[in-house]
N, CA, C and O atoms as a printed pandas DataFrame, in Angstrom:
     atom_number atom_name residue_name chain_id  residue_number  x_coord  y_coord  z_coord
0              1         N          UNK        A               1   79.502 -146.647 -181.727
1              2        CA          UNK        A               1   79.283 -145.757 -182.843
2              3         C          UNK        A               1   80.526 -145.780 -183.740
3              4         O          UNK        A               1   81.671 -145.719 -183.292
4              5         N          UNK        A               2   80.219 -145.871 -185.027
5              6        CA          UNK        A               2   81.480 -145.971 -186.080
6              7         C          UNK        A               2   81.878 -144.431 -186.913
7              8         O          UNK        A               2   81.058 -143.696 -187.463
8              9         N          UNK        A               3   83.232 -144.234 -186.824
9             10        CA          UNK        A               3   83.763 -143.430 -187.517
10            11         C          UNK        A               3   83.148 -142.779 -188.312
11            12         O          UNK        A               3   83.208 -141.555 -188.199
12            13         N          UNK        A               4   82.424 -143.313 -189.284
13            14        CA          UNK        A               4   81.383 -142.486 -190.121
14            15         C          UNK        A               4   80.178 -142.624 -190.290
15            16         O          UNK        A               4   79.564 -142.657 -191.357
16            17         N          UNK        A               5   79.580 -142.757 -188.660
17            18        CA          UNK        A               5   78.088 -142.451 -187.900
18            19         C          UNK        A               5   78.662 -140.651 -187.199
19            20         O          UNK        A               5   77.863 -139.723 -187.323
20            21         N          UNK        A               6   79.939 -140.413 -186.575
21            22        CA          UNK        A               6   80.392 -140.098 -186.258
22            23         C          UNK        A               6   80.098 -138.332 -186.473
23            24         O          UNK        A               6   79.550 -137.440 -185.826
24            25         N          UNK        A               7   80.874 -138.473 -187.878
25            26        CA          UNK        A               7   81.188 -137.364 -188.554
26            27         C          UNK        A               7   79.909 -137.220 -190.017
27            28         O          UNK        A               7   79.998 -137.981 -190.980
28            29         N          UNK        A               8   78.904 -136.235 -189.933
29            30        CA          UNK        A               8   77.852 -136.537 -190.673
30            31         C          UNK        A               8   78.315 -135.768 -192.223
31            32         O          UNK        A               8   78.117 -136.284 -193.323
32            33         N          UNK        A               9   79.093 -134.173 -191.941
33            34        CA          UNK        A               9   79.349 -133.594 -193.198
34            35         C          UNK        A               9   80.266 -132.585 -193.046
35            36         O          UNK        A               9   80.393 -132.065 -191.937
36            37         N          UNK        A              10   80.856 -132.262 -193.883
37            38        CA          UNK        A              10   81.925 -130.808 -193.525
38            39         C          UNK        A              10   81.089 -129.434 -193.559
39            40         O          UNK        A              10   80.038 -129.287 -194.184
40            41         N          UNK        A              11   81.611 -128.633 -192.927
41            42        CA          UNK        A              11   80.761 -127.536 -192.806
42            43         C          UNK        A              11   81.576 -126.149 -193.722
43            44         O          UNK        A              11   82.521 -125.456 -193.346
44            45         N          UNK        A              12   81.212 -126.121 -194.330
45            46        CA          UNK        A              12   81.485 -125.155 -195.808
46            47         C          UNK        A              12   81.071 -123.616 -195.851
47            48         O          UNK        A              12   80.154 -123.080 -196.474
48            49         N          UNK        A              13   81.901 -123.144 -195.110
49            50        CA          UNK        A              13   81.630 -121.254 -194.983
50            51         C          UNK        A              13   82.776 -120.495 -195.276
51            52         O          UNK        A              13   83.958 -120.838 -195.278
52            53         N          UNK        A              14   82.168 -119.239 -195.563
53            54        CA          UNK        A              14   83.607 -118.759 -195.445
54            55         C          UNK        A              14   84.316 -118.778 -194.162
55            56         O          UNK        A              14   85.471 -119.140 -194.388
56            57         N          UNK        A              15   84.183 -118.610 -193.254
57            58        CA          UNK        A              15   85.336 -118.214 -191.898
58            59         C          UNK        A              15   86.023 -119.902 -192.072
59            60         O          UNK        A              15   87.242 -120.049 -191.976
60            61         N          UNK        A              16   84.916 -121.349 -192.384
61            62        CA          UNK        A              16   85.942 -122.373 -192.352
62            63         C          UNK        A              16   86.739 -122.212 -193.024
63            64         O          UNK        A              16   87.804 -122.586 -192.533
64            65         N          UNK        A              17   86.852 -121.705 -194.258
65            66        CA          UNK        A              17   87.406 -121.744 -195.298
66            67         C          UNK        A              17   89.059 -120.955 -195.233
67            68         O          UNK        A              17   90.076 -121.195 -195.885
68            69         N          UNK        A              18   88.719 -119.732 -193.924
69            70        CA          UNK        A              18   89.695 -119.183 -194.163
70            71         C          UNK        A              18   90.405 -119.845 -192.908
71            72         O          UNK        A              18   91.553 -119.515 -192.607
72            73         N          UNK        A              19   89.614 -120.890 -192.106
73            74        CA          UNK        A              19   90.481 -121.747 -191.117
74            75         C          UNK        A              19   91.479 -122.746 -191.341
75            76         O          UNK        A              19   92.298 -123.162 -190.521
76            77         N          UNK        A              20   91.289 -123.186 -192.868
77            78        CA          UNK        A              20   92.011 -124.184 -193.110
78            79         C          UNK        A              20   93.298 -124.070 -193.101
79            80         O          UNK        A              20   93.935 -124.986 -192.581
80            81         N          UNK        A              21   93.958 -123.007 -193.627
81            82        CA          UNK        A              21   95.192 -122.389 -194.149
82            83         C          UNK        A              21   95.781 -122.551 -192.474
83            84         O          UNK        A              21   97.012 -122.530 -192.455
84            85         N          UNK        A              22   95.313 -122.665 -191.452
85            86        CA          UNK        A              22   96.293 -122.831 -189.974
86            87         C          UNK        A              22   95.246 -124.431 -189.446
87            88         O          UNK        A              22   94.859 -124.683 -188.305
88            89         N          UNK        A              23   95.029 -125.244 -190.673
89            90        CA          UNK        A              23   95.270 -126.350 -190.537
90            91         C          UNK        A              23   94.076 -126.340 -189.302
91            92         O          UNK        A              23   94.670 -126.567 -188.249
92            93         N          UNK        A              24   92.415 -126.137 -189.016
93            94        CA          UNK        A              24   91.572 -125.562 -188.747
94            95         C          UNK        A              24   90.507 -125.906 -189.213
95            96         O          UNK        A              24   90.100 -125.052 -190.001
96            97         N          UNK        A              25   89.572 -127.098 -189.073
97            98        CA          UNK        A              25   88.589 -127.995 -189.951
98            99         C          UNK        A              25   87.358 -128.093 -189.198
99           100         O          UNK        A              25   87.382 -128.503 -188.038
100          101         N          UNK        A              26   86.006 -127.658 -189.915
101          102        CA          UNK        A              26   84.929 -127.523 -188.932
102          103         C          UNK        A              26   83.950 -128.388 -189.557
103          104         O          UNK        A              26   83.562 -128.086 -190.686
104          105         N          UNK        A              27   83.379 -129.690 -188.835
105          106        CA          UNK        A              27   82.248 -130.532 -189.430
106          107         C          UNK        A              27   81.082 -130.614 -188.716
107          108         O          UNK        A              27   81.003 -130.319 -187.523
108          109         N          UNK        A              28   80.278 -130.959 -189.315
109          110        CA          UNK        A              28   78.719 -131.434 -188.522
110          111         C          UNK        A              28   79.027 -132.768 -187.727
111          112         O          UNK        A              28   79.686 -133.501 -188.464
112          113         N          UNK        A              29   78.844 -133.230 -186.753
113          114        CA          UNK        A              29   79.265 -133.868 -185.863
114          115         C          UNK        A              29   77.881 -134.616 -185.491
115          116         O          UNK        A              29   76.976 -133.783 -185.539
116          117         N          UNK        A              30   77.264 -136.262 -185.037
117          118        CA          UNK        A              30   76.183 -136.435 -184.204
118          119         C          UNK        A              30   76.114 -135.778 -182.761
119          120         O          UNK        A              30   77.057 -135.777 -181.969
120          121         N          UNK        A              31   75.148 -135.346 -182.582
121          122        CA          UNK        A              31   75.136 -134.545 -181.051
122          123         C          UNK        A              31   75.635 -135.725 -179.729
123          124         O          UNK        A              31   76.338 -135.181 -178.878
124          125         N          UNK        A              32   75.405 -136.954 -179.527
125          126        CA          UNK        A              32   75.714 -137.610 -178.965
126          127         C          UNK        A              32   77.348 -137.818 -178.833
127          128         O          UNK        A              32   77.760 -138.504 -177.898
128          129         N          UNK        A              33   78.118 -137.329 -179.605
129          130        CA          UNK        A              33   79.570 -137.820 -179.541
130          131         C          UNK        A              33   80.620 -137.039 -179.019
131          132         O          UNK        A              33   80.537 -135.815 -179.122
132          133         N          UNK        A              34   81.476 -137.492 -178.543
133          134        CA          UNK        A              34   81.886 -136.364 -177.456
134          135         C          UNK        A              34   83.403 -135.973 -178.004
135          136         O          UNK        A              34   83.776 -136.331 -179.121
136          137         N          UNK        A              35   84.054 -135.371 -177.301
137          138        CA          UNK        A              35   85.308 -135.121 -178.018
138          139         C          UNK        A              35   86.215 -135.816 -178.459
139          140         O          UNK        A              35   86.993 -135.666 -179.401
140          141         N          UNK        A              36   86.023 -136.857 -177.467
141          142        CA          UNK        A              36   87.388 -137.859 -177.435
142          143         C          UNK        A              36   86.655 -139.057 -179.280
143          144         O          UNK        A              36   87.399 -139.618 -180.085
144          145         N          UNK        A              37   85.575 -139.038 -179.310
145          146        CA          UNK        A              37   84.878 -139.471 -180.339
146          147         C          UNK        A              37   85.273 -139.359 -181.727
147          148         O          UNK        A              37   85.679 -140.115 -182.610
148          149         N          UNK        A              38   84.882 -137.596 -181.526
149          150        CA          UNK        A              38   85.433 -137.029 -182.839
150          151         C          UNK        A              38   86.655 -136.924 -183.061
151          152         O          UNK        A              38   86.835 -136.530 -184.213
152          153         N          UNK        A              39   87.677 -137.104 -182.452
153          154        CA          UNK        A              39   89.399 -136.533 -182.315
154          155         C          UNK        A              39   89.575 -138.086 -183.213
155          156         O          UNK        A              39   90.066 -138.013 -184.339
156          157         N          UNK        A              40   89.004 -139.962 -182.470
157          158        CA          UNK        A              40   89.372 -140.860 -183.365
158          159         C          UNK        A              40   88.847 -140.791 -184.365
159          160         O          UNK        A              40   89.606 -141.046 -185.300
160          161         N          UNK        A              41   87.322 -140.429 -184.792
161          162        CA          UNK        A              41   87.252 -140.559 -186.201
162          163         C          UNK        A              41   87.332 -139.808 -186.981
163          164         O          UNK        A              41   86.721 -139.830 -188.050
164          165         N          UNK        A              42   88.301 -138.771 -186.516
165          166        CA          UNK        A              42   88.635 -137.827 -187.852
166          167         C          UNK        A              42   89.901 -138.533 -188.201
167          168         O          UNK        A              42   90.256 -138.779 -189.354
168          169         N          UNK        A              43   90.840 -138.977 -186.643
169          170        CA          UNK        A              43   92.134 -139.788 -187.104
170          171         C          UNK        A              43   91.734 -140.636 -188.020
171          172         O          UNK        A              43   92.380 -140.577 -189.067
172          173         N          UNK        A              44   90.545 -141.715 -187.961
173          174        CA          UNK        A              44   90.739 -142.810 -188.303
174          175         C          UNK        A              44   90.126 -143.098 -189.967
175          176         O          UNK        A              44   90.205 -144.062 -190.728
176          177         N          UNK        A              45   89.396 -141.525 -190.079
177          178        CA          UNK        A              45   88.703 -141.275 -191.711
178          179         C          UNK        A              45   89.908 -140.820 -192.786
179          180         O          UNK        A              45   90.264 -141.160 -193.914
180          181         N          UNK        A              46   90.314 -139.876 -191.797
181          182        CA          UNK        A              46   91.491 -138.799 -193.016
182          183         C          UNK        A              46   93.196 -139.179 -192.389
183          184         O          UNK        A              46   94.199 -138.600 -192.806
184          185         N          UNK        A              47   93.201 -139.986 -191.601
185          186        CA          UNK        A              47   94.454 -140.733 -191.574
186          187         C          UNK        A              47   95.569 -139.197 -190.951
187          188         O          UNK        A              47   96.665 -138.967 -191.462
188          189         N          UNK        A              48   94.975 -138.345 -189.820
189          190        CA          UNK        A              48   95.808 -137.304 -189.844
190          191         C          UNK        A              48   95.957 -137.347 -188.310
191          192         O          UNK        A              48   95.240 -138.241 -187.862
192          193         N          UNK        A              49   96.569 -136.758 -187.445
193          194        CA          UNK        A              49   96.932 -136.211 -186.091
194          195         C          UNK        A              49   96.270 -135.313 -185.871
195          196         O          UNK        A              49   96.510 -134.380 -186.638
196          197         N          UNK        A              50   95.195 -135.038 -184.868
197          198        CA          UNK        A              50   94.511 -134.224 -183.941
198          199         C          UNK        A              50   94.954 -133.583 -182.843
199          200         O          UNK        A              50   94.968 -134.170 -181.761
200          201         N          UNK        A              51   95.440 -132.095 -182.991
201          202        CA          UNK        A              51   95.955 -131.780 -181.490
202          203         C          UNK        A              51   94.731 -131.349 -180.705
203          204         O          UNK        A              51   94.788 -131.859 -179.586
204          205         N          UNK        A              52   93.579 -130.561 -180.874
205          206        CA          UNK        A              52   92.585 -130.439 -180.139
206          207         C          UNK        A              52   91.216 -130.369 -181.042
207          208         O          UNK        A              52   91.223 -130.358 -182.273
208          209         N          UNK        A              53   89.919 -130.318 -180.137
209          210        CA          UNK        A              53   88.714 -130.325 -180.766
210          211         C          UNK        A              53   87.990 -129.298 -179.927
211          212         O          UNK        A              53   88.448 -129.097 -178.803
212          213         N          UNK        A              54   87.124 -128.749 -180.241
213          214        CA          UNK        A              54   86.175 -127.740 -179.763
214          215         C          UNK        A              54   84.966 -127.966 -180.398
215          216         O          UNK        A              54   84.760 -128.356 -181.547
216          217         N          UNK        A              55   84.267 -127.704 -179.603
217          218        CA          UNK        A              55   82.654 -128.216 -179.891
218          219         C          UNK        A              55   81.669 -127.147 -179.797
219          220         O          UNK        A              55   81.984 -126.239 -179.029
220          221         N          UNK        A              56   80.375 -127.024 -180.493
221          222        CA          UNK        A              56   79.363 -126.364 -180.281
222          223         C          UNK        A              56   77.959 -126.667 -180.670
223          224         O          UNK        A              56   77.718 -126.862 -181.862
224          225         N          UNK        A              57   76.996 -126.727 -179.773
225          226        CA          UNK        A              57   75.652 -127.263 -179.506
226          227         C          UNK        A              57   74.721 -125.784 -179.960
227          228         O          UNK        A              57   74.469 -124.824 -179.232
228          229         N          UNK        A              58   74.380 -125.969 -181.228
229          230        CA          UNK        A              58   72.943 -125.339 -181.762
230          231         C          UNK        A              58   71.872 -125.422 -181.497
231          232         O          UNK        A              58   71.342 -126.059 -182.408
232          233         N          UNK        A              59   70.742 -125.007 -180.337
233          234        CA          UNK        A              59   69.796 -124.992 -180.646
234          235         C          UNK        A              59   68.906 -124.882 -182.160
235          236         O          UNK        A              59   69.240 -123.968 -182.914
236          237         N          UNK        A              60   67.876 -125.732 -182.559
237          238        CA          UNK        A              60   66.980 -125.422 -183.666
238          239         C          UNK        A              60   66.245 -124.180 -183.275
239          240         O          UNK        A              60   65.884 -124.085 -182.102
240          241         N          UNK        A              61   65.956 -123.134 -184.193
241          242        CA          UNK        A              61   65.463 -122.395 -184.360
242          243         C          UNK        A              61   63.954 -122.545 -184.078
243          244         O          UNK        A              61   63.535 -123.702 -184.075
244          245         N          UNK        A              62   63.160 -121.648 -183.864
245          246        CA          UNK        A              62   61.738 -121.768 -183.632
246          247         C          UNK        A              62   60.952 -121.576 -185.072
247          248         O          UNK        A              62   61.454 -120.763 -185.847
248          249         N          UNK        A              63   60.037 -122.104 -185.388
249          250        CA          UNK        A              63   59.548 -121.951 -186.634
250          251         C          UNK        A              63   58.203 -121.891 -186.663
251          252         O          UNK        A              63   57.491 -122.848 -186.358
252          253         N          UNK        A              64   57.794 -120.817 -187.014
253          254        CA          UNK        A              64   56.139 -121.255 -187.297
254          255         C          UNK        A              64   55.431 -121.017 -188.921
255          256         O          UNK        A              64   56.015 -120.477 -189.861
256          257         N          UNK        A              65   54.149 -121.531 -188.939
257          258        CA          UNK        A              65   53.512 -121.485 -190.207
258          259         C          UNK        A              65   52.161 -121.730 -189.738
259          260         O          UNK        A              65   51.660 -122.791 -189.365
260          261         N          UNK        A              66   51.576 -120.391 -189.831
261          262        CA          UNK        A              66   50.259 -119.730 -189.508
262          263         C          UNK        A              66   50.316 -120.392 -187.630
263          264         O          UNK        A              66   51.180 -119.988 -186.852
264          265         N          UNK        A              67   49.390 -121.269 -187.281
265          266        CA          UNK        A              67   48.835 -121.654 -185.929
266          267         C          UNK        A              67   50.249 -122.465 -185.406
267          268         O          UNK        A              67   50.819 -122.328 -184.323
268          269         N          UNK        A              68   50.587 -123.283 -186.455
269          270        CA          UNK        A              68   51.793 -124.380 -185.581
270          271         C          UNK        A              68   53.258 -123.882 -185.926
271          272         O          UNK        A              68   53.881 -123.188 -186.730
272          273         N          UNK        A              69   53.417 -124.722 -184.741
273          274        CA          UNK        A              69   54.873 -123.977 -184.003
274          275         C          UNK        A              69   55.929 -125.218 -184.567
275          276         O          UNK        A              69   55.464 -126.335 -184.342
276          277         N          UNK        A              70   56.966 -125.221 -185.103
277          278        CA          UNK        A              70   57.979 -126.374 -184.969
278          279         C          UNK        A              70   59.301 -125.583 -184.403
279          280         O          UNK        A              70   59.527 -124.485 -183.894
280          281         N          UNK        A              71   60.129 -126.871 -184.810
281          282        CA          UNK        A              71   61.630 -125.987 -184.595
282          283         C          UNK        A              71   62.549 -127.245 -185.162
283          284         O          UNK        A              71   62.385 -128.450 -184.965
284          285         N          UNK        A              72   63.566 -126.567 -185.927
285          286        CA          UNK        A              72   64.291 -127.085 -186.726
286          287         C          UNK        A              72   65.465 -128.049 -185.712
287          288         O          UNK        A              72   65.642 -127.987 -184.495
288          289         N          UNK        A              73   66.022 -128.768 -186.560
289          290        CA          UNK        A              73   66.658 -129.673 -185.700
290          291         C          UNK        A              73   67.976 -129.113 -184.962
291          292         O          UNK        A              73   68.568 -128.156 -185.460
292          293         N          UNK        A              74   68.413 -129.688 -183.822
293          294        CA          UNK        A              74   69.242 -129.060 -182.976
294          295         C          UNK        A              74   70.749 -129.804 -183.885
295          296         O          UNK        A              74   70.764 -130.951 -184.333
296          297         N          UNK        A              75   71.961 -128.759 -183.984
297          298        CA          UNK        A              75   72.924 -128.884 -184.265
298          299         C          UNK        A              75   74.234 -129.119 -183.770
299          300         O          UNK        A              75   74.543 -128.124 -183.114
300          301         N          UNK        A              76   75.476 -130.247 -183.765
301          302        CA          UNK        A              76   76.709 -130.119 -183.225
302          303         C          UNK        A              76   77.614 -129.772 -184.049
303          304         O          UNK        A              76   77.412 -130.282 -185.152
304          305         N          UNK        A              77   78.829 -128.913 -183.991
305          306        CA          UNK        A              77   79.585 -128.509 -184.948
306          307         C          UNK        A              77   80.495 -128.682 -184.159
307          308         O          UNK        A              77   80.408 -128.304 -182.991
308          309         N          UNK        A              78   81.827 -129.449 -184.775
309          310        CA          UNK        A              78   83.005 -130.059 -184.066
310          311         C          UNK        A              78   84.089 -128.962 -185.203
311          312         O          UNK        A              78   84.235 -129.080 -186.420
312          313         N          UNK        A              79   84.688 -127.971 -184.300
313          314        CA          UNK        A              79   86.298 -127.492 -184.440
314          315         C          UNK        A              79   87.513 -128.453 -184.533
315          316         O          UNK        A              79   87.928 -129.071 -183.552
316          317         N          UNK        A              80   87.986 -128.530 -185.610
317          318        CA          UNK        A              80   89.388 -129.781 -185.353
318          319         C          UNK        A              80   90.180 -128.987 -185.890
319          320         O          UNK        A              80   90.040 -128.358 -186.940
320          321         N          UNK        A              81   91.643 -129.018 -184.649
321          322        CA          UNK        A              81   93.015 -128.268 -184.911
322          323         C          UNK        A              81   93.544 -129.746 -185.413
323          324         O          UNK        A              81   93.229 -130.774 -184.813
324          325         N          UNK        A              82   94.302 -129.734 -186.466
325          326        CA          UNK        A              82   95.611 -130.629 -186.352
326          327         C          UNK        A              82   96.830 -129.970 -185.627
327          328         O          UNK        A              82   96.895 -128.963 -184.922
328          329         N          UNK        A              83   98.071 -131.154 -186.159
329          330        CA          UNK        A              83   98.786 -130.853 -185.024
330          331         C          UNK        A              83   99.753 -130.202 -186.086
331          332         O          UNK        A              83   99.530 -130.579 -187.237
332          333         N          UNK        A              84  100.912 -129.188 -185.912
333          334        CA          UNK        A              84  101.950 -129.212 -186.611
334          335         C          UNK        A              84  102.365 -130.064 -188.015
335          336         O          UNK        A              84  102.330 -129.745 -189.204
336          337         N          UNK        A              85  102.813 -131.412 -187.248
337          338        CA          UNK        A              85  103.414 -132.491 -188.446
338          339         C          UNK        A              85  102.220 -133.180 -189.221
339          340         O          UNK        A              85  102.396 -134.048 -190.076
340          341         N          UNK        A              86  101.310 -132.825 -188.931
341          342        CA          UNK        A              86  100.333 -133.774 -189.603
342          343         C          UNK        A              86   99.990 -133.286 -190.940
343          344         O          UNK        A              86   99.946 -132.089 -191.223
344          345         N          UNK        A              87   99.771 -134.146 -191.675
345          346        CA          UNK        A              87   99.477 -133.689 -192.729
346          347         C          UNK        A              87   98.444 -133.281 -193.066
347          348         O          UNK        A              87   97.628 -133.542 -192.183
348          349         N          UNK        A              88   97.827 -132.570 -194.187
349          350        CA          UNK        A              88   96.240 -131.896 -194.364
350          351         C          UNK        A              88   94.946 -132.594 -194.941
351          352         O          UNK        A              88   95.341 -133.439 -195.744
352          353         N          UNK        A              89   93.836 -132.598 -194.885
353          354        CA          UNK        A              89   92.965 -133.539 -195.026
354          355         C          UNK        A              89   92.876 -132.582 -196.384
355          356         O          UNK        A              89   92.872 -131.352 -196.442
356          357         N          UNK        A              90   92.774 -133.990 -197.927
357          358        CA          UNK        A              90   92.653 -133.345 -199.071
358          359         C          UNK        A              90   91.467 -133.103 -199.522
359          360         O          UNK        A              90   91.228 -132.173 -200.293
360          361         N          UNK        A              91   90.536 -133.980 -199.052
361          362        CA          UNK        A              91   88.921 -133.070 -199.015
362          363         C          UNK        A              91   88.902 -131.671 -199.373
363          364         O          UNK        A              91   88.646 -131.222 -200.490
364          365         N          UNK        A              92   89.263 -130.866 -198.087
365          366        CA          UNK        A              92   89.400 -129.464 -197.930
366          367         C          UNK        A              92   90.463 -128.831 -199.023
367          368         O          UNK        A              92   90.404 -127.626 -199.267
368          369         N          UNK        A              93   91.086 -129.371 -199.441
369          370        CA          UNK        A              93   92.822 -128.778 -200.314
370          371         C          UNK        A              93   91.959 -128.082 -201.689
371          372         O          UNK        A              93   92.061 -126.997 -202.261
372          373         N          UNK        A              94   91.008 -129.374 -201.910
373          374        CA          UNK        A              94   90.878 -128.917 -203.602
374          375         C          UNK        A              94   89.311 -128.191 -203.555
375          376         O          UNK        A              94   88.488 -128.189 -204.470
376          377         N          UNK        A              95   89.159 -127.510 -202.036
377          378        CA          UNK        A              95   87.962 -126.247 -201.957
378          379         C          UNK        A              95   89.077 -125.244 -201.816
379          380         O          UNK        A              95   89.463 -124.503 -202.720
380          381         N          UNK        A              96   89.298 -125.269 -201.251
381          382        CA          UNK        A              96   90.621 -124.242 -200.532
382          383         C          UNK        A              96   91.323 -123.177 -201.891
383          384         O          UNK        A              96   91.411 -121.964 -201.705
384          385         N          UNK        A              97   91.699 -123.704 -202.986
385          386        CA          UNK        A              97   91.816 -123.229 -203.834
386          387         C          UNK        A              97   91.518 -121.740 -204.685
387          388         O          UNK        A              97   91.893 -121.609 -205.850
């Protein structure tokens, strides 16, 4: 799997928003990829140092419309700390604002 199969989109809320400022970056992630996954291709997209990752698995929601039942697609959301010296991914700099 390649670096940007990897990492599908940034995830844009307020609480990320107020994560960035302690260097604190939260993306949509493929559910298949595991930590050690996401830690290289965030190194290897935004050229920065990863001190840890934290992960979280969304169930899809249940959905119905009249008789049928669906459910929306299941979600991974990858937490990325940098480290101290690293520098900041500028993506995020010019939301941050």
């Amino acid at each position: 799997m390649e670096a940007y199969d990897i990492i599908k989109k940034p995830v844009l809320t307020e609480s990320s928003y107020d994560d960035i400022a302690n260097k604190k970056y939260t993306f949509e992630v493929d559910i298949r990829a595991t930590k050690d996954d996401i830690r290289r291709a965030v190194e290897e997209v935004f050229g920065v140092k990863v001190a840890k990752v934290n992960t979280l698995r969304q169930i899809g929601k249940l959905k119905r419309q009249g008789y049928h039942i669906g459910r929306r697609p299941e979600v991974k959301k990858a937490f990325v700390t940098l480290t101290r010296d690293s520098k900041t991914i500028e993506f995020f700099d010019s939301l941050a604002q």
